[in-house]
Each structure stands twice: as structure tokens, then as C-alpha cells.
N, C-alpha and C positions, 0 to 999 in steps of 0.2 A: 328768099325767105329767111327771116332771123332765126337764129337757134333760140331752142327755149330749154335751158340748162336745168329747169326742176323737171322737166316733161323724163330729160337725159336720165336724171336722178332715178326719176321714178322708174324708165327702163331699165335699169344695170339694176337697180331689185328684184323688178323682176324673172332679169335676167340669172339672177345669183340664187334667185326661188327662196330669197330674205323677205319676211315682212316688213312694209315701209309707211309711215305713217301716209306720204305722198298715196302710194297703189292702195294702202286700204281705202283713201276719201275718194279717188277716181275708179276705180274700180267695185267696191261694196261688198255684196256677196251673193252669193246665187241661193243661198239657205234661208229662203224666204220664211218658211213657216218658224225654224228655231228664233230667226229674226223676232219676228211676229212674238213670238210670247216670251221673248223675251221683254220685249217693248213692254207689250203689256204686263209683266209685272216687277218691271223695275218702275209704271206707275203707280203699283199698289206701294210700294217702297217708299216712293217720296207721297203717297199720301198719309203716310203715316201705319200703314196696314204693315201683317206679315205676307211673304211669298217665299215658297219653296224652292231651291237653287238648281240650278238648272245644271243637267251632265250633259258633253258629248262625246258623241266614240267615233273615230276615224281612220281609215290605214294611210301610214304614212306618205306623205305628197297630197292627203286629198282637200287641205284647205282647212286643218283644225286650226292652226293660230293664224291664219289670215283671219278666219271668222273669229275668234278670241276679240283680235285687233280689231275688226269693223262694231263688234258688240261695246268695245270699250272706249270707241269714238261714238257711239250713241249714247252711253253712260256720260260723257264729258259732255254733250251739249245736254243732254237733261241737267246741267249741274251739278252730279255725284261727282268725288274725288274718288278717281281709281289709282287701282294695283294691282302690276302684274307679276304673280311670283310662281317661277318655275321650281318643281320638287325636284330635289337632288340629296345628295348624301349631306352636303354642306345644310340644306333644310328641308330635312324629312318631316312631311307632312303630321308625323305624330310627336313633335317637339312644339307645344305652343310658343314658349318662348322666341323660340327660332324662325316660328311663320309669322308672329309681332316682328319682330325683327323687320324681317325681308320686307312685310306688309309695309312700315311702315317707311322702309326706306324706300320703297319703291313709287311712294303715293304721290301720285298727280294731283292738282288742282283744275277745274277749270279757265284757262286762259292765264294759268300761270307759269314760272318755270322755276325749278326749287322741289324743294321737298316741302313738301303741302301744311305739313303744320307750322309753321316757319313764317310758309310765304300769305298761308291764311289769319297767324296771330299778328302779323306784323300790322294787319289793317281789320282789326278787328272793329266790330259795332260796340257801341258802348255797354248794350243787356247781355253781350253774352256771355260772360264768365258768371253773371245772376242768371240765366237761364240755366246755364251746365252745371250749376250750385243745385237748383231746384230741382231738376232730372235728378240730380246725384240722390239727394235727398229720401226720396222715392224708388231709386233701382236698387236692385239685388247684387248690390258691389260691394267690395273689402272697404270698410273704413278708412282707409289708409289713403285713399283716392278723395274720398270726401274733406279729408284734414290737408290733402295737400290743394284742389281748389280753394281750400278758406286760405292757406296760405298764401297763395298764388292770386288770390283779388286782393289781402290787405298789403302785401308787399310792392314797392319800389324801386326793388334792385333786380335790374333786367337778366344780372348774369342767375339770378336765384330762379326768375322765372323761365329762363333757358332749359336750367336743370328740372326744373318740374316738368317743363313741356317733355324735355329727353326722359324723363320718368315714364311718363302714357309711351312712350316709343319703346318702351324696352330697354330702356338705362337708367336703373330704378336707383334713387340716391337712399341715403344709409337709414336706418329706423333714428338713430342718433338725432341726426342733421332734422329730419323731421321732427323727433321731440322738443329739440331745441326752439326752433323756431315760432313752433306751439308754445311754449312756456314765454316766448317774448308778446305773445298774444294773452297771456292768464287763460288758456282752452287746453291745455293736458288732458285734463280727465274728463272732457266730451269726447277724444276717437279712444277707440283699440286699436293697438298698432300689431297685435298678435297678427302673425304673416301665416297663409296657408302654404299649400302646394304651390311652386314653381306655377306650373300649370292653368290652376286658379286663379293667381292674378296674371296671366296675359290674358284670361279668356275675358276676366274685369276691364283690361287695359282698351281691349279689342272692343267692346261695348261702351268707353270711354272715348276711342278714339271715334267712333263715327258719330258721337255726339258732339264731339267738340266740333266737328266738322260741319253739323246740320247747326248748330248755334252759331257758326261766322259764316254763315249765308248759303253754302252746299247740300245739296239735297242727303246725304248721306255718303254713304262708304261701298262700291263694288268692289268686291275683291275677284283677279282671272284667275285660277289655277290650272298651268298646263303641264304636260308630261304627267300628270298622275301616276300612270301605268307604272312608271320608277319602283310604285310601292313593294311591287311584284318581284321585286329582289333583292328588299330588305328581310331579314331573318321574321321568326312568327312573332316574337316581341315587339317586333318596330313596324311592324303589320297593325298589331294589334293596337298601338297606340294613331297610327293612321286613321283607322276605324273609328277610334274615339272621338279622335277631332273632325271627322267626318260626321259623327250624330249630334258633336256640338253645332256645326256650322249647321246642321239641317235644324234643329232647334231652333237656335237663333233666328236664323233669317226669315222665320214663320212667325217669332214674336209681333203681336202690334209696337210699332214705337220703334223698333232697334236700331233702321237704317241703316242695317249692311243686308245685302244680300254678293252671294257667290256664283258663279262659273266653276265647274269643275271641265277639266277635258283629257280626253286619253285617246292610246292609240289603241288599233281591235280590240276591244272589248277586255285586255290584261287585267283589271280591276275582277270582273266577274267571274272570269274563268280560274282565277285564283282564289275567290270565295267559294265555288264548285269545284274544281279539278282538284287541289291542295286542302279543300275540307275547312278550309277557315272560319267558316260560319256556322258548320257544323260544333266545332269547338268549340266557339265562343258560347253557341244558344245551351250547348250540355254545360254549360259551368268550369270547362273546364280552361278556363282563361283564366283562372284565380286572382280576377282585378277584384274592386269591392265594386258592390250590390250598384251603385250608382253608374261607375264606370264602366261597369260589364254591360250593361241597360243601351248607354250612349253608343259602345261599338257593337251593339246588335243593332241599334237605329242605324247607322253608318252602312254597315254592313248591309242588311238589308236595302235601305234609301239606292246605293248606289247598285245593287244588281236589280233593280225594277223600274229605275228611272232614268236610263239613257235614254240619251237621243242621238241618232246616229244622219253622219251626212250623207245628203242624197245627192246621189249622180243628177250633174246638170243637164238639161233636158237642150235639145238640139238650137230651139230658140236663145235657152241663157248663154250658148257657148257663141252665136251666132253675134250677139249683143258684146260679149266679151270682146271678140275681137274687130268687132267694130271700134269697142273703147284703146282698144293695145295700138290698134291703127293709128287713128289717131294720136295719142302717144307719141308713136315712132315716130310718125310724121312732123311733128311739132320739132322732137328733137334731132333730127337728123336733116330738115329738107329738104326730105324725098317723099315722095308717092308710093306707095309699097303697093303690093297687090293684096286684093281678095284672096286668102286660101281657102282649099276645101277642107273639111273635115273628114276625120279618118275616120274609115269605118273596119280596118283591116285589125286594129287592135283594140281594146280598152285603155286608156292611159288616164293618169290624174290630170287633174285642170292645170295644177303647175306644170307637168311636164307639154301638159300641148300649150301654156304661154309658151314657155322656153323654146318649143319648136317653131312658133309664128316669129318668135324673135331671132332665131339660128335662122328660117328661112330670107327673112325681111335681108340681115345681114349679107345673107350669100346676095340677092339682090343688086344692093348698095354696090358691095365691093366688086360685085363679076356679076354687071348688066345683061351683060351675052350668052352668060351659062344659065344651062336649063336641066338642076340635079335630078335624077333618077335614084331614087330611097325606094328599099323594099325592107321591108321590117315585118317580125313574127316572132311573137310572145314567147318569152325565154323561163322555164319552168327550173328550179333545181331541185333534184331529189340525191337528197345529200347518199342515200343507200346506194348510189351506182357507182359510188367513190368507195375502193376498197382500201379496207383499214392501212394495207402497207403502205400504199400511196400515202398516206398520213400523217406515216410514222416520220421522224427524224432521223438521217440517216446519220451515221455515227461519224463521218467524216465535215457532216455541216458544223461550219462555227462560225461567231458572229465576226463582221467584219469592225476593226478599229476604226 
């Protein structure tokens, strides 16, 4: 029996409990229902409607960004261009600039490889920079977007159109270089070029980039957000700006027309217990966030949206686990040229589904390598209760020091 080296691939992912593009297409997800609506309204999305963004909560090992990744290979063959950007200190979720950013470097195409706007301007249709002139036209964006389309259909010079396209990405060229260019056109005193808030023009950009995207043939823009929970130990200011951009993204995605919708996803529930246990929400709705009238609004939307609308994954039921490892079998089998066995399911513990892959593939292993051995595993659920640890035991002893 030949080896089958992607089969391999796909095993040592799962073996390393990494999501892999290979294990999400052969594998799927056992979260049928978030599946499920999700499906249905990333059709409301590309028919032009709005839809509300969907949260999930999961403790860690139980299959949040494998389900992330299986949602956002559904999103590529409906034709959206995704993005997947993890919250971190480098891009806390209440920096729009910064989630432009990551968004945009992160963006897929369908059936392409590149960075999306690039590899989707390179073969544009002839109407669409006239379509994304017309939308412009019409939406609720900085002028500064509308002067730089005009620029950007009457010009020639590919390195200028480079820079405008890295403009919508969040590498904005100078108000200058803009005026100039206008003045070669006699249109100066059709835009305003008065700049708001930082802020303001990514959330423009971000409403900019998924039309540019539905105008060269993509259904729109998904964006996945995972690690959320991060937020939870950013200070109350970098909270609060979290919040924000969380009632913008819930806004948006509900607009008719916008063609982004969002994924948020987190581990236990961090997001809500910190809008209850820490009082966050309680602050914000008393006024006592001292954002203005507009912004205080958007992180009570945020805020709210995201403690009333999780959805949390459900334990796979004996059958999905039963199917799963039929699919790992096979798997193994492809990559190794061996026959592995049927195992049973444990009933002695609870574990995550990554960790009982990892165990069918720990056991497959023992197998292969030692035919003739037959392990004896006895396992029981390990609980820490940090209070049984006394403080001294803690402490430093004054004779420890770091080794050179």
C-alpha cells in the first residue's frame, strides 16, 4: 500500500492539536446547529440583506478554532473573501486601525493565494471600479474615499494605484499627494478632505474594503475573531474601546448591503463574566465611561450583544465521536499502511475531542510500532485546588537563583 503524504500531513496536525486546512475539509465539525446558522446567514449576506454576527464560547481543547476554520472554508466556497485575526496586545480589538490592519492582511480570496485585494485587482472586471464609484456615491463614508476612487479609475500609473489600493488597507497616503492629484483632474473643490477620528476612517475603510471585494466578483467580506477573551486583561479603557468596536461590527453586519459579516469566539465565557463580575456594563450604561453620546451607545450595544448572544459548543454525542474516528482511521491508514483497530470510547473520563483524537492517534502509534503490546491505561480526572498549596511552599527561597 503506497503512502499518502497529505493523509501524513493531516495526521501530525492532528496529532500536534494545530488546525489544518487538510483536518478541517476531512474532518468538518460536529457543531451542526452553529454550523447551520451560520450557513444560513452568511446567505442573507451575499443576498444583499443584513445578519447579526455570530459568538462562540468554548473551554479550551474543545474545538473553537477548528470550528472557526471549518466556518471559514464554508465562507470561501460561498465565495466571500475571509479573515482570520487573532486579538492580542499587538491588535486589541478596540484599535480599528489595527483590526483594518490585521483584516486586511490577513484576507483570503476564493481560490486564490496572496493577499486578496492585490490578487483580486490584478483581474478585475471592467464595471467595477464604476460600481464601487456608485456605492461610494451613496454610502455614509469620508469623502476622502470617494476622491481617491475618482483618482484611482482616471489614473494610469499602476504604482499610484498600488498606493490607493494600500490606502483602503490601512496605509493611508498623505492629504497632500491626494490634493495634488485632484488639482491634475480640475475636481479640488468637489471632496472635503477634513480627516475625522483615526477610528472613523478604518470603520470607512472596512465598509470600503468589502465592497471592493463584492465589485470583483466575491460575495463579500467574513471576518473570524478568535481569542476574544484577551479583552479580559486589557485595562478598563482598552475594554471599553473593545466594546465599542464590538457595537460597531454588530451594527454593521445587520446593515442591508454591507457584506461583511463577523465570527466572534472566546474561551468560557471571559467576555461576560467580565461585563458582570468586574461591573463593565454596569459603568458604561451609568455614564460613567465619559466617551461622547455616540460612542458610549455603540459600547453598551457591544456590550450587551456579546453577554446575550453566545453560543457555546456542545459535547459530541456518541455517534459524532463514533464517525470521527472512523474518519482518523482512515486517515491513519492511508498514511502509514497499516490497519489500525477499532477503539472504544471512554466512558471513565470527560475529555475534549482534540484530546481523544490525540489519544486514537497515541494508541494507532503504540500499534504500528509494538504489534505485540497490549497497554494497560488507567486514567482519573485531575482537579487543582490551588488552596491546598500553602503559601510557604510558594514563596522563594532566598538561596534560589537563576542559573547562567
Amino acid at each position: 500500500m503506497a503512502l499518502d503524504m497529505e493523509a501524513r500531513r493531516t495526521i501530525e496536525a492532528l496529532r500536534s492539536g494545530v488546525p489544518s486546512r487538510s483536518a478541517v475539509s476531512t474532518l468538518g465539525t460536529t457543531q451542526t446547529q452553529i454550523e447551520s446558522e451560520f450557513v444560513e446567514r452568511l446567505g442573507w449576506i451575499k443576498a444583499g440583506k443584513g445578519a447579526r454576527p455570530i459568538v462562540v464560547s468554548a473551554n479550551f481543547g474543545d474545538g473553537k478554532s477548528h470550528l472557526l476554520r471549518c466556518l471559514q472554508a464554508r465562507s470561501a466556497k460561498s465565495g466571500f473573501v475571509t479573515s482570520f485575526v487573532v486579538v492580542s496586545p499587538e491588535t486589541p480589538l478596540g484599535n480599528g486601525h489595527a483590526v483594518l490592519k490585521a483584516i486586511a492582511e490577513a484576507a483570503e480570496a476564493p481560490g486564490r493565494t496572496g493577499k486578496a485585494v492585490m490578487e483580486l485587482a490584478s483581474n478585475a472586471p471592467k464595471d467595477a471600479v464604476e460600481n464601487l464609484r456608485f456605492w461610494a456615491r451613496q454610502a455614509r463614508i469620508h469623502d476622502r474615499f470617494r476622491a481617491l476612487l475618482r483618482v484611482y479609475e482616471a489614473t494610469r500609473d499602476e504604482e499610484l494605484r498600488v498606493k490607493i489600493l494600500g490606502d483602503i488597507e490601512g496605509r493611508p497616503i498623505t492629504k497632500t499627494q491626494i490634493t495634488a492629484e485632484l488639482k491634475g483632474l480640475g475636481e479640488v473643490s468637489q471632496y472635503d478632505l477634513k480627516s475625522p477620528r483615526n477610528a472613523l476612517l478604518a470603520h470607512d475603510r472596512l465598509r470600503l474594503l468589502a465592497q471592493f471585494f463584492n465589485s470583483h466578483r466575491a460575495s463579500g467580506l467574513v471576518v473570524f475573531f478568535d481569542e476574544v477573551e484577551r479583552i479580559e486583561r486589557f485595562t478598563f479603557r482598552a475594554r471599553l474601546g473593545a466594546y465599542e468596536e464590538l457595537g460597531w461590527w454588530t451594527r454593521v453586519c445587520q446593515e442591508s448591503g454591507s457584506r461583511l459579516f463577523a465570527v466572534f469566539a472566546e474561551t468560557t465565557s471571559a467576555v461576560e463574566q467580565c461585563l458582570r463580575d468586574r461591573g463593565d456594563l454596569e459603568r458604561i450604561k451609568s455614564g460613567r465611561s465619559l466617551l461622547p453620546e455616540e460612542r458610549d451607545q455603540l459600547a453598551v450595544e457591544g456590550a450587551e450583544f456579546f453577554q446575550s448572544n453566545v453560543s457555546r459548543l456542545e459535547q459530541p454525542t456518541r455517534e459524532q465521536l463514533e464517525s470521527l474516528q472512523h474518519v482518523a482511521r482512515d486517515l491513519y491508514k492511508r498514511a502509514y499502511a497499516v490497519n489500525p483497530s477499532i477503539l472504544n470510547q471512554r466512558t471513565d473520563v470527560v475529555t475534549t475531542v482534540r484530546s481523544e483524537i490525540r489519544r486514537w492517534i497515541t494508541l494507532w502509534d503504540l500499534e504500528r510500532h509494538y504489534p505485540s503490546y497490549t497497554p494497560t491505561i488507567e486514567s482519573e480526572e485531575i482537579t487543582l485546588d490551588p488552596s491546598e498549596i500553602p503559601d510557604g511552599d510558594l514563596a522563594m527561597d532566598e538561596n534560589d537563583t537563576n542559573s547562567e
